[in-house]
RODOSE-973338 format. One record per residue (C-alpha): residue number from 1; x, y, z; residue in one letter. Coordinates in nm, 3 decimals. Example, Ala and Ser with C-alpha at 12.3 -4.5 7.8 and 13.67 -1.06 7.14 Angstrom:
! residues 2
  seq       c1       c2       c3  type
    1    1.230   -0.450    0.780     a
    2    1.367   -0.106    0.714     s
***
This chain:
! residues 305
  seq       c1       c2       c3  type
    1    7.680   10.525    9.641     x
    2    7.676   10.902    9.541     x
    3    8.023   10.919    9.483     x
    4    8.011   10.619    9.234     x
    5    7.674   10.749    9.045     x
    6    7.841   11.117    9.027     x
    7    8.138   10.926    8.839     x
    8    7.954   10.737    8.639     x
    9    7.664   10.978    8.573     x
   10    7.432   10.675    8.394     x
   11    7.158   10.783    8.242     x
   12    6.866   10.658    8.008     x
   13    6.958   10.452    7.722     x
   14    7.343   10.415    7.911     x
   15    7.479   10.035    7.900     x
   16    7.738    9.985    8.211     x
   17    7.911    9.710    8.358     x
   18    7.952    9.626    8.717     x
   19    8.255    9.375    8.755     x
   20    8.181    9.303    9.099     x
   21    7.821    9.333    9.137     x
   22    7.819    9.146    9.501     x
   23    7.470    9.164    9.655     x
   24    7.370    9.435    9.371     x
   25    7.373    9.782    9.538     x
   26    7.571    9.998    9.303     x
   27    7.383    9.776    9.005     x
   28    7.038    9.895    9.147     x
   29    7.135   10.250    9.158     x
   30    7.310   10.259    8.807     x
   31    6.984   10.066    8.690     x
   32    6.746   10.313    8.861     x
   33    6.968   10.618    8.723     x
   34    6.929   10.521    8.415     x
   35    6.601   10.425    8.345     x
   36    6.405   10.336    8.145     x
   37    6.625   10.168    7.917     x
   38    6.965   10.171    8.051     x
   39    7.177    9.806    8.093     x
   40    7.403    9.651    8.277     x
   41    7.653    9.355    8.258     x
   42    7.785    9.213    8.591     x
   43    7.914    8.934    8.734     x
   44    8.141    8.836    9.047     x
   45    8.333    8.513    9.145     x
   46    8.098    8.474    9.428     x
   47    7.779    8.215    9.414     x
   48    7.617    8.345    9.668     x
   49    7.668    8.685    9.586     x
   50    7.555    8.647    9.240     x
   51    7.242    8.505    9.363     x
   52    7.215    8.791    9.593     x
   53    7.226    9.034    9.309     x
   54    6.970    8.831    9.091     x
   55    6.703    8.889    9.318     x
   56    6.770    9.223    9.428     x
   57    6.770    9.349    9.066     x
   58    6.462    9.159    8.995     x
   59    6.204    9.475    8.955     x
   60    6.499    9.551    8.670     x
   61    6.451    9.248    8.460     x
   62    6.527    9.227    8.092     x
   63    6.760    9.499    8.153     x
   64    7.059    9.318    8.303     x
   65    7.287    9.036    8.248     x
   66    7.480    8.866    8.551     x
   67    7.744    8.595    8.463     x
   68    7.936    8.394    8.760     x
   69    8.295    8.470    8.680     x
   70    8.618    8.725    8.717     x
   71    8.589    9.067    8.595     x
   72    8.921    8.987    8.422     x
   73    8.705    8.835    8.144     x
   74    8.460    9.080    8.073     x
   75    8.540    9.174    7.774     x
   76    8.518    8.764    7.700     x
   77    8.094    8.852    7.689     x
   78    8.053    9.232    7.703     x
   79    8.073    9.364    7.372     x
   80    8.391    9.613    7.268     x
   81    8.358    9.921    7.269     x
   82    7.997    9.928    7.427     x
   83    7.966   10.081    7.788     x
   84    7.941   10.412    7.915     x
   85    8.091   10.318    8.240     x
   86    8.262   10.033    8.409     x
   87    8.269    9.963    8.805     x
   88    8.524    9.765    8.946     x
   89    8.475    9.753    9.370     x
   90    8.754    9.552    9.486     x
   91    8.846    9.386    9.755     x
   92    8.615    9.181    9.986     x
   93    8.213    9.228   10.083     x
   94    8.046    9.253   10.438     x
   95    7.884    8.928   10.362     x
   96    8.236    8.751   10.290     x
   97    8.366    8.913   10.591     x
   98    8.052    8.839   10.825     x
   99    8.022    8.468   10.720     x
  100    8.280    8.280   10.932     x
  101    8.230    7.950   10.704     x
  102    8.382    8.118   10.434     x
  103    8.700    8.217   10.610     x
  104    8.811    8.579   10.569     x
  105    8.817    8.668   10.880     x
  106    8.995    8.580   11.227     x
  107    8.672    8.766   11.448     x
  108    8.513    8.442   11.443     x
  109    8.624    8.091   11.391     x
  110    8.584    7.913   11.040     x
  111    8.776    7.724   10.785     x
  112    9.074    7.887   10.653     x
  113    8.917    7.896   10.308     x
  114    8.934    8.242   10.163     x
  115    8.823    8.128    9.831     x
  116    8.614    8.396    9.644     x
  117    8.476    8.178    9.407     x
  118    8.439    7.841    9.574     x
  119    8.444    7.656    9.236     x
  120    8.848    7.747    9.282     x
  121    9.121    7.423    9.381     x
  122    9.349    7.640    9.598     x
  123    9.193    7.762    9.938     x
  124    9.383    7.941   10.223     x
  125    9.478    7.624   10.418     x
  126    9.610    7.504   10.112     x
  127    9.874    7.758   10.105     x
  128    9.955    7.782   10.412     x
  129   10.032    7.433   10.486     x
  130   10.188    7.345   10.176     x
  131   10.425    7.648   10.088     x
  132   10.751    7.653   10.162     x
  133   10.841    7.961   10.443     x
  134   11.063    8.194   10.235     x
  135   10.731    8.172    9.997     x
  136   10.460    8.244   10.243     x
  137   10.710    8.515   10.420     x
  138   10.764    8.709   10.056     x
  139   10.316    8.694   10.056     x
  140   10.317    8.813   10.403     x
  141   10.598    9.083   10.331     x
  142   10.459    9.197    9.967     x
  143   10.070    9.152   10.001     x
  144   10.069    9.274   10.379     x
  145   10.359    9.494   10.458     x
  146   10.430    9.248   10.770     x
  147   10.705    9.312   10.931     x
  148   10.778    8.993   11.111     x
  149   10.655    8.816   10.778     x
  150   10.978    8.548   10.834     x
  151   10.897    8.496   11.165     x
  152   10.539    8.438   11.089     x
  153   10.636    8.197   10.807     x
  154   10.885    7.993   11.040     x
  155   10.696    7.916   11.308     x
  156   10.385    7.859   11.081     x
  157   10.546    7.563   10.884     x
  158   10.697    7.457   11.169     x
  159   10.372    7.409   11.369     x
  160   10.189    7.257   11.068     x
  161   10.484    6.991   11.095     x
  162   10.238    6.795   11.418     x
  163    9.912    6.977   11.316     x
  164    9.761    7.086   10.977     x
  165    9.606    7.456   11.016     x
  166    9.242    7.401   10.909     x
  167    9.068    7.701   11.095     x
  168    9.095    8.069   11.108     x
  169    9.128    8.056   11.446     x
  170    9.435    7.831   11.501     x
  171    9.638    8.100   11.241     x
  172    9.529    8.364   11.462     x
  173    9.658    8.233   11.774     x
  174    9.938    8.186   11.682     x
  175   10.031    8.491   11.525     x
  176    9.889    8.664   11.866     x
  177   10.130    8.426   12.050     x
  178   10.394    8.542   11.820     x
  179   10.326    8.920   11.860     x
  180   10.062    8.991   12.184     x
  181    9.844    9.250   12.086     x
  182    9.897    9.476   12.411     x
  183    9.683    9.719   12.379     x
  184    9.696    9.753   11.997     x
  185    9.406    9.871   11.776     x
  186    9.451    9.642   11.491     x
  187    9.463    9.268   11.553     x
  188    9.836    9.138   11.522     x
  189    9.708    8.871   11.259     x
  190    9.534    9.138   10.981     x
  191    9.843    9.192   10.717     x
  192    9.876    8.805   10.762     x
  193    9.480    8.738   10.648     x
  194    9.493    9.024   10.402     x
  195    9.811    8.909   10.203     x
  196    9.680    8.497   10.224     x
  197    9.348    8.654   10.097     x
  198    9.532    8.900    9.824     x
  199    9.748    8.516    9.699     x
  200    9.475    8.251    9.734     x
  201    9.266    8.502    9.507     x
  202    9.542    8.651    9.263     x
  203    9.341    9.002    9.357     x
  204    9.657    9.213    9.148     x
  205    9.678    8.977    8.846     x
  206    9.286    9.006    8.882     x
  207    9.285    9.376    8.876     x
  208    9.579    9.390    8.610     x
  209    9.399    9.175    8.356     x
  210    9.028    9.315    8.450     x
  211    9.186    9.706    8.414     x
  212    9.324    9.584    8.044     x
  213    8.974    9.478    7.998     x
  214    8.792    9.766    8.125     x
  215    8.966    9.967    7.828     x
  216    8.819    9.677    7.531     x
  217    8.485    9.721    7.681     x
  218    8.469   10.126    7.737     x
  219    8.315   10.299    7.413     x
  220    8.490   10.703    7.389     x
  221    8.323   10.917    7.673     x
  222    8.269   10.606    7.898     x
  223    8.405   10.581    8.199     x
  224    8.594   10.381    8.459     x
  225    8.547   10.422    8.852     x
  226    8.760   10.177    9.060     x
  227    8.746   10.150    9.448     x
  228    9.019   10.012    9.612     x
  229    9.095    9.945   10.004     x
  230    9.461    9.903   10.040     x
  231    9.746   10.067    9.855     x
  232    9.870    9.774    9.684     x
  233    9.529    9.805    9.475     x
  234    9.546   10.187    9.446     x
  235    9.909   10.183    9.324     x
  236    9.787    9.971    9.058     x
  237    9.502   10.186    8.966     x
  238    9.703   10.529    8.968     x
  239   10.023   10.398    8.768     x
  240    9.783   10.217    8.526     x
  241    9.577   10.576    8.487     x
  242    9.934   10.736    8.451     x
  243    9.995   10.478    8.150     x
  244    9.676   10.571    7.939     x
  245    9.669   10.945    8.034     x
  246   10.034   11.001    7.861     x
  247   10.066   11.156    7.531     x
  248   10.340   10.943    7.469     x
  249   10.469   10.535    7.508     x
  250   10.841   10.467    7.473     x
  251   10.998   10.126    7.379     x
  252   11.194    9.874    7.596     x
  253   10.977    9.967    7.926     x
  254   11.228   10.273    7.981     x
  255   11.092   10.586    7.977     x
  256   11.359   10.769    7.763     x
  257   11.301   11.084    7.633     x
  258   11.453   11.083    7.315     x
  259   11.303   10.799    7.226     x
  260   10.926   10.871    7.346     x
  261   10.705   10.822    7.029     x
  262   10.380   11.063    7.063     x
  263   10.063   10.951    7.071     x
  264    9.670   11.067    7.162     x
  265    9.620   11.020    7.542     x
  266    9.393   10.672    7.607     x
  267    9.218   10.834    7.869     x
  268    9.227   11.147    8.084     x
  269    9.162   11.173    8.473     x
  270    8.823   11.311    8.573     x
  271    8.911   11.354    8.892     x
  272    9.328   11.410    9.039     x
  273    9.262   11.306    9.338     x
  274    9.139   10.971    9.502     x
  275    8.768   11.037    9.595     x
  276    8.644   10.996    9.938     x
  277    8.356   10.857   10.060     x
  278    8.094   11.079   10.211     x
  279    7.965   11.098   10.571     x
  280    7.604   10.963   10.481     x
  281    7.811   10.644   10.306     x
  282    8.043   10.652   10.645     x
  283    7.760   10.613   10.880     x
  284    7.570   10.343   10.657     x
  285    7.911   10.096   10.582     x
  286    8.164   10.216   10.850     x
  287    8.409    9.949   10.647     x
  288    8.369   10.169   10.378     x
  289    8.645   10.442   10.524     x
  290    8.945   10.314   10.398     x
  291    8.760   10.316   10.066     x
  292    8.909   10.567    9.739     x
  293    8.770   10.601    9.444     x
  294    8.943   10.671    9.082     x
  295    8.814   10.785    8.807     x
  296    8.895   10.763    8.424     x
  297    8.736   10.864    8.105     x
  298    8.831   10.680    7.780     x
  299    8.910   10.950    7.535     x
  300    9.028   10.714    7.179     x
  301    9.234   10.439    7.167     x
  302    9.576   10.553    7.215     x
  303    9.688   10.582    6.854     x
  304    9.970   10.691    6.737     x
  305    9.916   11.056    6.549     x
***
């Protein structure tokens, strides 16, 4: 929470936007910081969440504005050129994670949902017992580094061939069954849940779009902070920040020198390096560890000179 109100510094008369305000926490504190008159705009593809976040911000009302939907559209509602900061924490919440009807996770048995926004057609058991295995093995490969991601995808739509998989449990198994644990840390079945999670949700076309609207909504001096989990979502983040922080573009997506055309920098890094959380944010969310934070600051547009 420090790390993200050090990055964002809000302050009095500030308007922000949290794109993924779950149950409100970094909203609360960027509403506290800046009071009296600071605002916010979030919203989140979660329900229940957004609910959540409605009451928790209650003491802040008139001074907020939460819409259900992807942070990939707010610059759809949220004014151009307006905020002084823009949050983006990715990836999925404690309360997704800890509620096994939702799906997430393989600790404890639920429907193989997944869905972030339950409004959506496609849920996890959708996927997996309907795409063909070369598909589900290039999600299992790309969105979870899984090794055995064609053996996985064989023997999954060749089981779902007598049985449908309609549980978190019954995926599990049988990637355990597949590849025994033995004494491993990490349960065999993680890259598997993250990737299904990473497709049903298009998280990366999410963050591409929601990045590309980040920069609409930013006024000069504002800033972005993004927190990602896994380094398909920090890749993104650092070759996007490498994009906007060049003093040049060059045509045709090849970066040739002679042919670079110059141009004022977008934004600039405020800080090189991915930011860490803090012990005191450690001990409170231990899931917050793999957690890095990236920071940007929008200096113009990007216009040509």
């Amino acid at each position: 929470m420090a790390e993200v109100l050090n990055a964002l510094k809000p302050g009095p008369g500030g308007s922000y936007a949290d794109g993924t305000v779950g149950g409100g926490g970094h909203a609360a504190a960027i509403l506290s910081a800046s009071s009296p008159t600071g605002r916010l705009f979030g919203c989140d593809r979660d329900g229940a969440a957004l609910e959540a976040a409605a009451g928790r911000l209650a003491e802040f009302a008139g001074r907020f504005e939460l819409r259900r939907g992807n942070f990939d559209g707010l610059a759809e509602w949220v004014a151009l050129g307006s905020c002084d900061g823009v949050l983006l924490d990715l990836g999925v919440s404690s309360p997704q994670l800890d509620m096994p009807e939702r799906g997430f996770s393989f600790q404890q048995d639920g429907p193989l949902d997944m869905r972030m926004d339950a409004r959506q057609p496609l849920s996890a058991a959708d996927l997996v017992n309907t795409a063909e295995a070369e598909a589900l093995a290039k999600i299992f490969w790309e969105y979870g580094g899984e090794r055995e991601s064609r053996r996985f995808a064989r023997a999954i739509t060749q089981d779902r061939g007598t049985r449908k998989f309609v549980t978190t449990k019954q995926l599990a198994d049988l990637i355990e069954r597949l590849s025994p644990r033995r004494g491993r840390r990490t349960h065999p079945a993680t890259g598997v849940f993250q990737a299904l999670r990473i497709a049903v949700n298009d998280e990366l076309g999410s963050l591409k779009r929601g990045l590309e609207a980040a920069v609409k909504i930013l006024k000069p001096g504002g800033r972005l902070a993004v927190i990602t989990f896994h380094s398909l979502e920090d890749r993104m983040v650092k070759e996007f920040g490498r994009a906007r922080t060049r003093d040049y573009i060059f045509p045709g997506g090849v970066d040739v020198p002679e042919l670079r055309v110059a141009r004022v920098p977008e934004f600039r890094w405020v800080t090189r390096k991915a930011v860490k959380p803090g012990e005191a944010e450690q001990g409170e969310n231990p899931r917050s560890r793999s957690a890095q934070l990236r920071v940007l600051e929008k200096v113009c547009d990007g216009k040509e000179p």
